[in-house]
C-alpha positions in Angstrom: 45.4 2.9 33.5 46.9 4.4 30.7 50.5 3.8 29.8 53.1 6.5 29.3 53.6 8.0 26.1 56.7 7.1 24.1 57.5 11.0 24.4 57.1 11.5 27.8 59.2 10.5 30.7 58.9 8.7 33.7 58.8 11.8 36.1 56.8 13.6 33.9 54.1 11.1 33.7 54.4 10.6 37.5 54.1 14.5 38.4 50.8 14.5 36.2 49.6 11.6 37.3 49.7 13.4 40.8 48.4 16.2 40.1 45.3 14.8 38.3 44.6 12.7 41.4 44.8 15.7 43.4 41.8 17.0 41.5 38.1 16.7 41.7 35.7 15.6 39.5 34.6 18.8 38.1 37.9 19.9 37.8 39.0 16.9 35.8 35.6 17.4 33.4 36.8 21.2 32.9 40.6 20.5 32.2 39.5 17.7 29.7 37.3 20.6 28.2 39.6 23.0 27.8 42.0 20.5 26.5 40.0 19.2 23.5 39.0 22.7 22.6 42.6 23.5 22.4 43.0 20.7 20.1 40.0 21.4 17.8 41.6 25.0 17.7 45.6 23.3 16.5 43.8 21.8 14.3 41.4 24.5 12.9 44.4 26.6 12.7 46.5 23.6 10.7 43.8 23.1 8.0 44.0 26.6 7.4 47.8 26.9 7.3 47.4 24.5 4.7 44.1 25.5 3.0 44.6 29.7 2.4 41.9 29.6 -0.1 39.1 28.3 2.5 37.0 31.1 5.0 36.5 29.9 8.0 33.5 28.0 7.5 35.4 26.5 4.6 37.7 25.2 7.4 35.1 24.3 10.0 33.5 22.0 7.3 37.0 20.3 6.2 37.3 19.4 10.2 34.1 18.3 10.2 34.7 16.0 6.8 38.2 14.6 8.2 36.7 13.8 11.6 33.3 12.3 10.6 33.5 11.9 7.2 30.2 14.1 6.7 29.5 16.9 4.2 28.3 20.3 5.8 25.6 21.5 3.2 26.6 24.2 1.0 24.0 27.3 3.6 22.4 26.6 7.1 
């Protein structure tokens, strides 16, 4: 099991706990979906915050760079 985040307390992380065991499997799959695309997107959305001069594929391939340490080529 997973121990509780420093930022999270003890009835939090109970409640959640809880309510993830009250879910099925494809339920679990979708939430974990929808939770790393909501990531990807904070972080999208921070690069560019930080980046104003970069389009959005310009941002894409900076994600892409910091996450796997590849470089995009310049046209697909």
């Amino acid at each position: 099991m997973i121990s509780r985040p420093h930022d999270t307390t003890p009835a939090a992380w109970t409640a959640q706990n809880a309510a993830l065991d009250r879910m099925g499997g494809g339920a679990r799959v979708e939430a974990a979906i929808e939770l790393s695309e909501a990531v990807r997107e904070i972080r999208l959305r921070g690069i560019a915050d930080r980046n104003p001069e970069l389009d959005r594929r310009g941002v894409i391939a900076r994600l892409v760079r910091e996450e796997y340490g590849v470089e995009l080529p310049e046209s697909l």
